[in-house]
C-alpha positions as CSV (number, residue, x, y, z in Angstrom):
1,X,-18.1,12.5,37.1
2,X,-16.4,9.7,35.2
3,X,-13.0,11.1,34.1
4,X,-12.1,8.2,31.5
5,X,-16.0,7.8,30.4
6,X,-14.7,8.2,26.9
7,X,-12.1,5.8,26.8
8,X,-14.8,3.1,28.1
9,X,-17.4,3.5,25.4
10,X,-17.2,0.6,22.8
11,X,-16.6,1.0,19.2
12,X,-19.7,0.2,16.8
13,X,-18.8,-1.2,13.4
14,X,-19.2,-3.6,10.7
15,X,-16.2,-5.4,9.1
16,X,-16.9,-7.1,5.8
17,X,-15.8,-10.6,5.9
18,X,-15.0,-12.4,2.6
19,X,-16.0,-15.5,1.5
20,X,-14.9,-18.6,2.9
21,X,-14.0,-19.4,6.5
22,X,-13.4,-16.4,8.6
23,X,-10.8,-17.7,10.7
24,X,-11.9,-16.8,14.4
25,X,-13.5,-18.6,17.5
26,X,-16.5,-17.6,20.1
27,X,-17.5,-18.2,23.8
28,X,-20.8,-17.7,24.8
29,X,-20.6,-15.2,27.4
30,X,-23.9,-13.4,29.4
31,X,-26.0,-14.4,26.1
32,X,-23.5,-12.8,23.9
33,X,-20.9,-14.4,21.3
34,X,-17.7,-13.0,22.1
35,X,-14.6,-13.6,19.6
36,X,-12.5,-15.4,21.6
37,X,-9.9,-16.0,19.3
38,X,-8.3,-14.4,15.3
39,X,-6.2,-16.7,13.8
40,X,-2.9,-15.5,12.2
41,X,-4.4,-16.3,8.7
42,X,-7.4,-14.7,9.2
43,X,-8.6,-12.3,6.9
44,X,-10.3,-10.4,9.6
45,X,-6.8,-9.8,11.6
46,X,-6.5,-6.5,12.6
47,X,-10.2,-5.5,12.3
48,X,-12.0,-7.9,14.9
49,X,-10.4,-8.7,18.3
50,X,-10.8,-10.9,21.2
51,X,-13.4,-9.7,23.3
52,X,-15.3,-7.9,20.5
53,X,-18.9,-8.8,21.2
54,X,-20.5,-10.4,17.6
55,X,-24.0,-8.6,17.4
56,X,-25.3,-8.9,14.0
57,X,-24.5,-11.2,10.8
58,X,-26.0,-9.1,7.9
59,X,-28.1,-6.9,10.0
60,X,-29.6,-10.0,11.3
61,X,-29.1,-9.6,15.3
62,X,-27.7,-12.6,16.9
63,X,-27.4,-11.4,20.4
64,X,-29.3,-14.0,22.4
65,X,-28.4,-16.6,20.0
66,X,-26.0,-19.1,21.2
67,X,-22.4,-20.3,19.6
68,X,-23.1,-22.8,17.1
69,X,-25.8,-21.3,15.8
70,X,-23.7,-18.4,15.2
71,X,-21.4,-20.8,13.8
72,X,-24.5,-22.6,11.3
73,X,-25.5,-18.6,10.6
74,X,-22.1,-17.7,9.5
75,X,-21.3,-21.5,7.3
76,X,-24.4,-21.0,5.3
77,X,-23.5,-17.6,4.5
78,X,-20.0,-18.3,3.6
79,X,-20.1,-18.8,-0.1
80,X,-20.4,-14.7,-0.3
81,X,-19.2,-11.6,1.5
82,X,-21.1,-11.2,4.9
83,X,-20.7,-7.9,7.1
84,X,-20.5,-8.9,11.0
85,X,-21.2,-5.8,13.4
86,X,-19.6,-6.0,16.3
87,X,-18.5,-3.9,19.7
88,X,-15.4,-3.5,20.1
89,X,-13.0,-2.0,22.9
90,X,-10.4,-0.7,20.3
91,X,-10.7,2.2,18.4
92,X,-9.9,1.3,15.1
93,X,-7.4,5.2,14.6
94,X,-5.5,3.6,17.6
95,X,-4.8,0.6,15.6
96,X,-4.0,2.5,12.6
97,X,-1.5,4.0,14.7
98,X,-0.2,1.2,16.2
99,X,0.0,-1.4,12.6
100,X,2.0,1.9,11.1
101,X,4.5,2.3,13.1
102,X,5.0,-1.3,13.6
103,X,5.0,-1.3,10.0
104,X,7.4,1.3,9.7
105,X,9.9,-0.2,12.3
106,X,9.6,-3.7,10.8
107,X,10.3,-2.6,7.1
């Protein structure tokens, strides 16, 4: 019996990313693109993080795939609004949380 089984289980979701550049680097790691970097300006900061696994580009799976044809994917697309599903190790209520009462002590 695993006592912290359901801290370990990854997040599913899909974070719409706006036209334009997306502001974020991958490694290839084990056949996977994992972010390895948000930028500050990024307009994905606070919903992807580094170590979220990238696993699909508009339901188009791109596990397998390697980096810069992620990249090519993701450039040809960029002229509209493309949803990137990813698995992530933070639960997005955490981060609520977390940006709130940041939030609140910063203001």
């Amino acid at each position: 019996l695993v006592e912290n089984e359901e801290e370990a289980q990854p997040y599913h979701r899909v974070v719409s990313a706006p036209p334009g550049r997306i502001g974020m680097t991958f490694v290839q790691y084990r056949g996977h693109a994992i972010i390895s970097d948000v930028y500050q300006n990024s307009p994905l900061q606070g919903w992807v993080f580094p170590s979220d696994i990238l696993i699909a580009i508009d339901e188009v799976p791109v596990s397998g795939k390697r980096v810069p044809e992620i990249v090519r994917i993701l450039n040809a697309r960029k002229e509209r609004q493309r949803a990137l599903r990813v698995i992530s190790s933070h639960a997005m209520t955490d981060l609520m949380i977390t940006q709130n009462s940041a939030a609140v002590t910063n203001g």
